[in-house]
KOLDRENVO-932538 format. One line per field, with one value per residue: x negated, y, z negated of N, C-alpha, C in turn; residue in one letter; residue number from 1. Coordinates in steps of 0.05 Angstrom, whole numbers, always signed. Each point is the difference from the previous one (the first is absolute). Example, Ala and Ser with C-alpha at 12.3 -4.5 7.8 and 13.67 -1.06 7.14 Angstrom:
nx = -264/+7
ny = -114/+21
nz = -156/+14
cax = +18/-16
cay = +24/+24
caz = +0/-1
cx = -18/+15
cy = +24/+22
cz = +0/-14
residu = a/s
num = 1/2
***
This chain:
nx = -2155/-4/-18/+7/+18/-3/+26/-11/+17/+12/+13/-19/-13/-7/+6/-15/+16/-8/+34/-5/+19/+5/+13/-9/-10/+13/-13/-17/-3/-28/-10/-13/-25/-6/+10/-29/+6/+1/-10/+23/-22/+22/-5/+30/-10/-19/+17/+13/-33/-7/+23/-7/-15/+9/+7/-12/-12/+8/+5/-17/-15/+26/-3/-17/+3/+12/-23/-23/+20/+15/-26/-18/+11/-14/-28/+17/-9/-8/-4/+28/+2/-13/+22/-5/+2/+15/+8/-16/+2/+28/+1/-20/+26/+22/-14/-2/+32/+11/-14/+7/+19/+9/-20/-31/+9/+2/-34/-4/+22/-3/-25/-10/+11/+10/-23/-14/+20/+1/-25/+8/+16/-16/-2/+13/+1/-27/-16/+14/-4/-23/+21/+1/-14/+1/+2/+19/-3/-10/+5/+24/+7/-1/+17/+28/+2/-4/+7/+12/-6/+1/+28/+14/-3/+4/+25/+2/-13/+18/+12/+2/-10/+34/+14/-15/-1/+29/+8/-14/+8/+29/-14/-7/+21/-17/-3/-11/-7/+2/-6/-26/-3/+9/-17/-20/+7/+7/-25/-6/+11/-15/-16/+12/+6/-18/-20/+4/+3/-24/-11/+13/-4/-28/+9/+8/+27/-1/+18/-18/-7/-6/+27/-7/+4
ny = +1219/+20/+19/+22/+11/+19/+18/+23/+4/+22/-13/-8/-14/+2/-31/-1/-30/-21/-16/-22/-23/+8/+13/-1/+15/+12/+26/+0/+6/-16/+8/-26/-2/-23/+16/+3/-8/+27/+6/+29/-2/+8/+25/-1/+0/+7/+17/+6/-11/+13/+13/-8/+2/+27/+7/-13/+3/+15/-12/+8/+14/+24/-5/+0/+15/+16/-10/+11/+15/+7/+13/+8/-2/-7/-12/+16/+21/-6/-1/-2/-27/+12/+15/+0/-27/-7/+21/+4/-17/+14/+18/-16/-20/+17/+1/-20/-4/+17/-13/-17/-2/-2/+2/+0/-14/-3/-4/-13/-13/-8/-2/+8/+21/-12/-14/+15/+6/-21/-8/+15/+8/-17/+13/+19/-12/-13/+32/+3/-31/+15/+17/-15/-17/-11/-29/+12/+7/-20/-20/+2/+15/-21/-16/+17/+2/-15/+3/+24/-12/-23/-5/-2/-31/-9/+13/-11/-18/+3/+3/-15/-16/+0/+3/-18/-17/+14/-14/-23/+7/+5/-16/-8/-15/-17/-14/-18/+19/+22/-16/-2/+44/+9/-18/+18/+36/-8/-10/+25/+4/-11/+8/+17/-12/-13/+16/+24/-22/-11/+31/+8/-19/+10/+26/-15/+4/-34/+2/+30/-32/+7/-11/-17/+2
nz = -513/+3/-6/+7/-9/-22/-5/+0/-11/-7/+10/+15/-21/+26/-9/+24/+2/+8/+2/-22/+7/-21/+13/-22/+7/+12/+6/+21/+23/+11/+24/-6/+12/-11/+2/-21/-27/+1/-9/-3/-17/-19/-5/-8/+26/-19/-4/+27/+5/-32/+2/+22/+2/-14/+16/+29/-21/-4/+18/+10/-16/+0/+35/-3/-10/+18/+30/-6/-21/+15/+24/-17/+4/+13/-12/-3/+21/+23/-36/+11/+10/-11/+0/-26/-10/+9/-14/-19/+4/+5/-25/-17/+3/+9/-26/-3/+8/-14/-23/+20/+2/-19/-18/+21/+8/-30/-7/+37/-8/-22/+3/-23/+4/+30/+10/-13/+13/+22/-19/-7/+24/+5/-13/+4/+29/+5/-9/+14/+11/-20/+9/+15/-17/+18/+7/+11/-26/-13/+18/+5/-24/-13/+7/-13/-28/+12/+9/-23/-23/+21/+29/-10/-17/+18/+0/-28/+1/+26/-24/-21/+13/+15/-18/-7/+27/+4/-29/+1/+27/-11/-16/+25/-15/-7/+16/+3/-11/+30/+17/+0/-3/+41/+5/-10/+15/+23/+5/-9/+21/+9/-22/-4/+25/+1/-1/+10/+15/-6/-11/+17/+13/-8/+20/+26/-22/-17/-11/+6/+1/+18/+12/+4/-33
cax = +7/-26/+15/+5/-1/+10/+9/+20/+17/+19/+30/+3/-19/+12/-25/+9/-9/+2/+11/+11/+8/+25/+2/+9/-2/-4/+10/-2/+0/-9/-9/-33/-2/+6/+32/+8/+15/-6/+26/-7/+0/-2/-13/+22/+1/-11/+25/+18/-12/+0/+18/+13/-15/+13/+26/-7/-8/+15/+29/-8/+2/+26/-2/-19/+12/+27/+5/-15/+9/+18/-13/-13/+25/+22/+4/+17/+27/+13/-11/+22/-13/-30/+15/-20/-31/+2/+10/-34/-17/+6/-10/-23/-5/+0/-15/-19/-3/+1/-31/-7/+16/+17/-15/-2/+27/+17/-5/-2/+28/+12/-22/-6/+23/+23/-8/+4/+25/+13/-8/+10/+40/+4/-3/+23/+14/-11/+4/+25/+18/+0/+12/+6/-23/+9/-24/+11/-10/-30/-23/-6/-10/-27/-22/-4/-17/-30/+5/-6/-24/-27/-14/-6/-34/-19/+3/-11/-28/-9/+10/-23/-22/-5/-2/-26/-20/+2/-19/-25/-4/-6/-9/-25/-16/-14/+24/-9/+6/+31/+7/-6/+19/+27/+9/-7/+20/+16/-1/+3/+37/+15/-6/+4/+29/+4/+0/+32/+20/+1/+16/+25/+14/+5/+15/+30/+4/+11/+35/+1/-9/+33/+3/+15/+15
cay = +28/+29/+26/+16/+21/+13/+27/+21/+26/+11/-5/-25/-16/-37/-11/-13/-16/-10/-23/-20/+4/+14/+19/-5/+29/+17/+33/+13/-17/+11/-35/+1/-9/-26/-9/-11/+19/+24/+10/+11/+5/+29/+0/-2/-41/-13/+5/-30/-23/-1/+0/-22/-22/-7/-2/-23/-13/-5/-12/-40/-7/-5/-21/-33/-3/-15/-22/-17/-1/-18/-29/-22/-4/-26/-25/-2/+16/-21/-33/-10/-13/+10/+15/+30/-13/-6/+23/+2/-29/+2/+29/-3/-11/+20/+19/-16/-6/+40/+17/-4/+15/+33/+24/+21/+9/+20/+24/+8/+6/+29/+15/+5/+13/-12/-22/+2/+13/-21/-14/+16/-8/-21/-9/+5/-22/-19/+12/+9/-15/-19/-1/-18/-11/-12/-8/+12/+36/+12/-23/+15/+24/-4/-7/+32/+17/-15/+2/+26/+3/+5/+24/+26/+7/+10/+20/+17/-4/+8/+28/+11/+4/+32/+24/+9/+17/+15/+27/+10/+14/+18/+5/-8/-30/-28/-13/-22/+21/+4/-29/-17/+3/-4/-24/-8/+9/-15/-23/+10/+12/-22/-20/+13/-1/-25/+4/+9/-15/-29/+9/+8/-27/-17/+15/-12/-23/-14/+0/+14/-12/-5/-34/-10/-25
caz = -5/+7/-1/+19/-7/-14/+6/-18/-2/-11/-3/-3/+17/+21/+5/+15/-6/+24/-11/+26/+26/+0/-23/-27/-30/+14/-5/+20/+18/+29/+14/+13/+31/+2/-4/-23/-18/-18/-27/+2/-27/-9/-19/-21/-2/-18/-18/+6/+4/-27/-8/+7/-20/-27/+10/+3/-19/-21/+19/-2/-31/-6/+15/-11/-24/+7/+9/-22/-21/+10/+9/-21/-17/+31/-15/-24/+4/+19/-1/+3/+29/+15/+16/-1/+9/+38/+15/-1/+16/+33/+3/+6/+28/+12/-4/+4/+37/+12/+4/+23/+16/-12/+0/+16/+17/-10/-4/+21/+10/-16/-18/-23/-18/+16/-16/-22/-1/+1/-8/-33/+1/+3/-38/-15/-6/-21/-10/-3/+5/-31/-15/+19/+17/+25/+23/+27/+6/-15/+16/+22/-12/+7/+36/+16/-20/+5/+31/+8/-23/+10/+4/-25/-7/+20/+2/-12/+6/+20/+4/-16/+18/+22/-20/-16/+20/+8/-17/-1/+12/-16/-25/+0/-11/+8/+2/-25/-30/-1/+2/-34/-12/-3/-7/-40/-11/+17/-26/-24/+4/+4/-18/-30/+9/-13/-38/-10/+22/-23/-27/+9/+3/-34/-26/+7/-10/+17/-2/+23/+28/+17/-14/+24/-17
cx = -25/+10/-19/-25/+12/+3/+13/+16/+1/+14/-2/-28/+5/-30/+15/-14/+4/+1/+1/+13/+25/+2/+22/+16/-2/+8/+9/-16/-10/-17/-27/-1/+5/+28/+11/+21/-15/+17/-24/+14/-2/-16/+3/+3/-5/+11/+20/-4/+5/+27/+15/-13/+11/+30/+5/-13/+36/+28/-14/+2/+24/+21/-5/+10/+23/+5/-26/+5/+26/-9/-2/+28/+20/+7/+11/+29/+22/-12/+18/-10/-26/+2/-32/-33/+5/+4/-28/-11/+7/-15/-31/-12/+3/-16/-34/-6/+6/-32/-13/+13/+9/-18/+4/+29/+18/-11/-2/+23/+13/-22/-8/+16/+25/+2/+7/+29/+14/-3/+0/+26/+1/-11/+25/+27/+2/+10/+28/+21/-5/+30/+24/-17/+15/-17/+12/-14/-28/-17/+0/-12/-38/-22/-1/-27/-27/-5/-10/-26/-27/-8/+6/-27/-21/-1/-9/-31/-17/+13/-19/-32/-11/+3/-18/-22/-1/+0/-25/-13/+4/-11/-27/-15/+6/+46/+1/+7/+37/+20/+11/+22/+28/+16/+0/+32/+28/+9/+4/+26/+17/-12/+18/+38/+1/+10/+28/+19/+6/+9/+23/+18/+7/+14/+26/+5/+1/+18/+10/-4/+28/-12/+19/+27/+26
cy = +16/+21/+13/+24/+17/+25/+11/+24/+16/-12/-40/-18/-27/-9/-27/-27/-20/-30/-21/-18/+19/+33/-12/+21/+23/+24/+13/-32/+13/-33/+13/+3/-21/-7/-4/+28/+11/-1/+23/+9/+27/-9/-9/-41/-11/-5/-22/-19/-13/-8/-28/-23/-12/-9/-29/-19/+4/+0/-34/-7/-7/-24/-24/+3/-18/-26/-22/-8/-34/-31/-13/-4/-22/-24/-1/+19/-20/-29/-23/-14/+12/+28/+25/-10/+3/+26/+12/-15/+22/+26/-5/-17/+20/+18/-5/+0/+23/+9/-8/+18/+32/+25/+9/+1/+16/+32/+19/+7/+29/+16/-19/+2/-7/-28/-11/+18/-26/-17/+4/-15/-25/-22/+3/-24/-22/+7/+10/-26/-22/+6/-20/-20/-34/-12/+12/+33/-2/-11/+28/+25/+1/-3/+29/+9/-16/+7/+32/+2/+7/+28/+29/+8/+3/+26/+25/+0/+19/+36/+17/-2/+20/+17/+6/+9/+27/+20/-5/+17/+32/+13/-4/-18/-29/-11/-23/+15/-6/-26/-9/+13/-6/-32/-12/+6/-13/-38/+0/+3/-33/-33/+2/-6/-33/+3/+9/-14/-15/+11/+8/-28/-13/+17/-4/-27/-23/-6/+11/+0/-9/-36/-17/-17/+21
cz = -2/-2/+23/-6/-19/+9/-22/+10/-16/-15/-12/+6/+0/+6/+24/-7/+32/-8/+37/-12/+5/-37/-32/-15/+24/-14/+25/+22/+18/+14/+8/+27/-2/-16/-32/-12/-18/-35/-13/-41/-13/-35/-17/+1/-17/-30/+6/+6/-22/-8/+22/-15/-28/+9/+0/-23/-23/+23/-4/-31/-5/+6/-20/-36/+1/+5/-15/-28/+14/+5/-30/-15/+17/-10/-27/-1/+20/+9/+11/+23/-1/+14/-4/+21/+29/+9/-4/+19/+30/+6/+14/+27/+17/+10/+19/+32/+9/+2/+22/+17/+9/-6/+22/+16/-10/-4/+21/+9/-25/-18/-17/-22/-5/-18/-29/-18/+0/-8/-26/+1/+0/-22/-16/+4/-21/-35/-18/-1/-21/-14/+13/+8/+5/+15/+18/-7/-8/+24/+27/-3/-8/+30/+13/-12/+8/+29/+1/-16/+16/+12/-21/-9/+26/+12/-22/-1/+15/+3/-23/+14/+14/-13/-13/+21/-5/-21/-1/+14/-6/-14/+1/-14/+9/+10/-20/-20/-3/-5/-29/-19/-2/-13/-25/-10/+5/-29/-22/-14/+8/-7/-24/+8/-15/-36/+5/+6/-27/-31/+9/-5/-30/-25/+4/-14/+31/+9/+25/+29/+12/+0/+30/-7/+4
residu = x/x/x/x/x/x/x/x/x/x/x/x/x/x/x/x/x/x/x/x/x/x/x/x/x/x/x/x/x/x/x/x/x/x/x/x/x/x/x/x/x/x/x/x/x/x/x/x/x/x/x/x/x/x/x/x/x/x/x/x/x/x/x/x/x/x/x/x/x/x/x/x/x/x/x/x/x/x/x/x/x/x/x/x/x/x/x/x/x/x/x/x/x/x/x/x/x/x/x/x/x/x/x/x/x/x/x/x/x/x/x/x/x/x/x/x/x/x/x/x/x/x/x/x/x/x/x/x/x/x/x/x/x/x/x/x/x/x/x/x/x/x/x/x/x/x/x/x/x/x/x/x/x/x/x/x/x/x/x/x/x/x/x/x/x/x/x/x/x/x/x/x/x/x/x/x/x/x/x/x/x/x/x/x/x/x/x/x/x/x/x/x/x/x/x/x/x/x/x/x/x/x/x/x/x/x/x/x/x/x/x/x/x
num = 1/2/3/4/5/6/7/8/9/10/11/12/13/14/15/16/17/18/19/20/21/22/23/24/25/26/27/28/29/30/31/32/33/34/35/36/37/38/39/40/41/42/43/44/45/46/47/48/49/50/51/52/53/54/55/56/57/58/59/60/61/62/63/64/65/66/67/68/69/70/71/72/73/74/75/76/77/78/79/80/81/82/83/84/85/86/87/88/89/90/91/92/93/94/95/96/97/98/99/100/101/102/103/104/105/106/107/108/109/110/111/112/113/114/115/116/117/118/119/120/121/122/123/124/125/126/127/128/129/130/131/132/133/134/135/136/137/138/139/140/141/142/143/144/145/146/147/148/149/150/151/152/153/154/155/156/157/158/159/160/161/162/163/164/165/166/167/168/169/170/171/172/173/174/175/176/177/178/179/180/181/182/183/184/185/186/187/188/189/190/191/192/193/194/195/196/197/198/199/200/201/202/203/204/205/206/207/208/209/210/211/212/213
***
């Protein structure tokens, strides 16, 4: 990524930035001589660069409250056959042979954004089928939820990245700077999904665990 050039208006200042291989974050749209993609930035970017950021940090947080408060709870919530251990054991195998696979294809086929939208939905099975948990609903529910994890996180990786290029550019500071911030803040939000996942769990009597008896 490079910039261009900077322009002002009146009305609006656009700072042209010049992406390969493909456009992320677009405003406006124009092509090089050599065929690359333009994205063309209003002033005001720097405001919604900000605000996706928190966005994305507290959907994943919420997310992971949910499904991290759950996970640590396997070996004793659907201790029955091993049923919590193996359905953990499938998530991470999954998980394991998608990070070969699945990122870039997914992020080249639906974005960034796309990415990580489906990869949010596909947590809520697992999620949602503790109140039913089943070697027929949790094994398969998991290999989904491992299968989308990766590319999720890879997708978010790579969306906070370009996004930070591109305020730094704004703003005229170090990318490394921006980087570093967006991601302190991003961790920050979804370190703290563990703490709440785990006091949440322990303010639920036990009595209250659904039961296969």
């Amino acid at each position: 990524m490079s910039l261009e050039k900077r322009r002002s208006s009146n009305r609006v200042e656009v700072i042209e930035v010049v992406v390969r291989p493909k456009k992320y974050y677009p405003v406006g749209r124009d092509r090089t001589e050599d065929g690359r993609d333009k994205i063309f930035v209003s002033k005001y970017e720097k405001f919604r660069i900000f605000k996706n950021v928190i966005i994305l940090s507290l959907a994943m947080m919420t997310q992971y409250v949910a499904y991290q408060g759950t996970l640590n709870l396997q070996s004793s919530l659907n201790a029955e056959d091993g049923l919590g251990t193996i359905a953990c054991s499938c998530i991470y195998l999954s998980m394991g042979l998608s990070c070969l696979f699945l990122p870039t294809l997914m992020i080249r086929q639906l974005t960034c954004k796309g990415t990580l939208v489906l990869g949010m939905f596909c947590f809520l099975p697992y999620i949602g089928l503790q109140l039913f948990s089943r070697f027929y609903t949790l094994v398969p529910a998991g290999i989904l939820l491992g299968l989308a994890a990766a590319p999720m996180w890879a997708a978010q990786a790579t969306y906070l990245t370009q996004i930070s290029q591109i305020y730094a550019i704004i703003t005229s500071s170090s990318v490394d700077a921006v980087i570093t911030l967006f991601f302190g803040i991003f961790f920050f939000a979804w370190q703290n999904a563990d703490t709440i996942g785990n006091l949440l769990s322990s303010l639920a009597p036990p009595t209250h665990w659904p039961s296969h008896h």
